[in-house]
C-alpha positions, 0 to 999 in steps of 0.5 A, spaced: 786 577 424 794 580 424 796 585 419 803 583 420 807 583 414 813 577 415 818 578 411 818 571 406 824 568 403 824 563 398 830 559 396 831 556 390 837 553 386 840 547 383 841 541 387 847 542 391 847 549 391 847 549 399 840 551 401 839 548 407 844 550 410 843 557 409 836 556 411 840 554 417 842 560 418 838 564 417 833 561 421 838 561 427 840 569 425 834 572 425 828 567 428 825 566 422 820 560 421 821 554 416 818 551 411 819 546 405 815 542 401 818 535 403 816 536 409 809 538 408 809 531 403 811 526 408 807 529 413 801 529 408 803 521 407 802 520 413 795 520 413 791 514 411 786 517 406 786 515 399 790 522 398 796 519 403 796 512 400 796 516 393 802 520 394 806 515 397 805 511 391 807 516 386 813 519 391 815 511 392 817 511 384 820 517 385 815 521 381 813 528 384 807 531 387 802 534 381 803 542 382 795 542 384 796 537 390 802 541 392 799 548 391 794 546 395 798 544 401 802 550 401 795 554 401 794 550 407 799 551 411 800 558 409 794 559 412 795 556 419 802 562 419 798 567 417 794 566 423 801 566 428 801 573 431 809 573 432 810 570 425 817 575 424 819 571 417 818 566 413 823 561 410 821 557 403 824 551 401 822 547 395 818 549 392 816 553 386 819 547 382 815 550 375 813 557 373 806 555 375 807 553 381 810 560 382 804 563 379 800 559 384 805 561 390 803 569 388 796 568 388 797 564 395 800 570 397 795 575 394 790 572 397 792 572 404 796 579 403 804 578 404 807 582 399 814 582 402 817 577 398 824 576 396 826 570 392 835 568 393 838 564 387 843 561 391 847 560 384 852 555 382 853 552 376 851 546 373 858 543 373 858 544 380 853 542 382 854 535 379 861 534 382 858 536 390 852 532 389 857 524 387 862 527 392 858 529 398 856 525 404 851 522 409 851 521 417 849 513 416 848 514 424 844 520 425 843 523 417 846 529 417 849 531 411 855 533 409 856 538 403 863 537 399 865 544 400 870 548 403 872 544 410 868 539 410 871 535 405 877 534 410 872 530 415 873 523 417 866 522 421 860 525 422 861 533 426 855 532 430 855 524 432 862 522 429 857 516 425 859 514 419 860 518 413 856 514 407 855 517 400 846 517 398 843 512 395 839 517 391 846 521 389 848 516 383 850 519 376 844 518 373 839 520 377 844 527 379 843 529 371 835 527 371 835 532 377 839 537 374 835 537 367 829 537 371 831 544 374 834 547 367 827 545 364 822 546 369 826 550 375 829 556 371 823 559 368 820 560 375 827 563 376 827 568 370 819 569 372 822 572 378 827 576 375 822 580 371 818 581 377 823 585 380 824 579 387 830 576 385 836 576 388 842 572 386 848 570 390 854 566 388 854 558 391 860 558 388 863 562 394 866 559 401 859 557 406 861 563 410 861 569 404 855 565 402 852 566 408 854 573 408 852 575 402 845 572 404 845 577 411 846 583 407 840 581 403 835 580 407 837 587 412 837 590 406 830 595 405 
């Protein structure tokens, strides 16, 4: 079994803050793996069991995913990186979506003893994340997505495959200000959780993309 201690990242942030693409970043930066709970989903769908079949029926109604059930994936997944010998850092995206679930999540890292933990808030307000999320794009070809902010409000297509730029379908004012409130009711106490802990590092999305992705860099080489 492997002593190595990895360094762990968890990003957290109102919808539209930029988390994937500062996990992008440092991914690119500094060699860490990724993972996020939307990915552990769809993979678990996959399955044909009666969790699978379950879960793509609760996610289909756009329902989340009982923090158990969530818990459990990560538990799992974790488990198997623990065991990767070459494993230098480790990007969280997702997740904790309640203070329960950050709860969970430190017992998860407890169990299998990483203790060094760094929680970056990629902080912007609730005014700038509803007016990104009715205004960014989506690559109808290739599904890239374009954040409104800084230069890439200026593009016409798609920088990766010039395809069509289309808005998302989930990106309608109604469902924006569920997300947003779900963050403010359920999100938040996991962040002020954090706070109190002493892990929490907070970084200004407000800024250009690459005074963000600065200000994470020196967060993370940072003793």
């Amino acid at each position: 079994m492997s002593n190595q201690q990895p360094q762990i990242i968890v990003l957290m942030g109102r919808s539209g803050c930029g988390k994937g693409t500062q996990a992008k970043f440092i991914q690119k930066e500094f060699g860490f793996d990724y993972l996020s709970s939307g990915d552990l989903l769809r993979a678990r769908i996959k399955k044909d069991d009666f969790s699978g079949k379950k879960l793509n029926k609760v996610i289909s109604k756009g329902d989340l995913a009982p923090t158990f059930f969530i818990s459990h994936l990560w538990s799992e997944k974790i488990g198997e990186k623990k065991d990767k010998l070459n494993l230098g850092g480790l990007i969280i995206d997702g997740s904790p979506r309640s203070l329960l679930e950050a709860e969970l999540m430190d017992d998860i890292f407890e169990w299998y003893e990483w203790t060094n933990i760094k929680v970056i808030l990629l902080d912007i307000s609730n005014k700038e994340a509803f007016g990104r999320l009715t205004k960014r794009r989506i690559c109808k070809k290739c599904g890239q997505q374009i954040p409104w902010i800084g230069q890439s409000k200026k593009l016409k297509r798609c920088p990766q495959c010039g395809g069509e730029l289309i808005t998302r379908f989930d990106d309608k004012p109604e469902a924006i200000k569920a997300r947003l409130d779900f963050y403010e009711k359920d999100v938040q106490p996991a962040v002020d959780y954090y706070k109190k802990q002493g892990k929490l590092i907070r970084v200004s999305g407000e800024q250009p993309i690459e005074d963000v992705r600065q200000e994470v860099k020196k967060a993370l080489i940072k003793k």
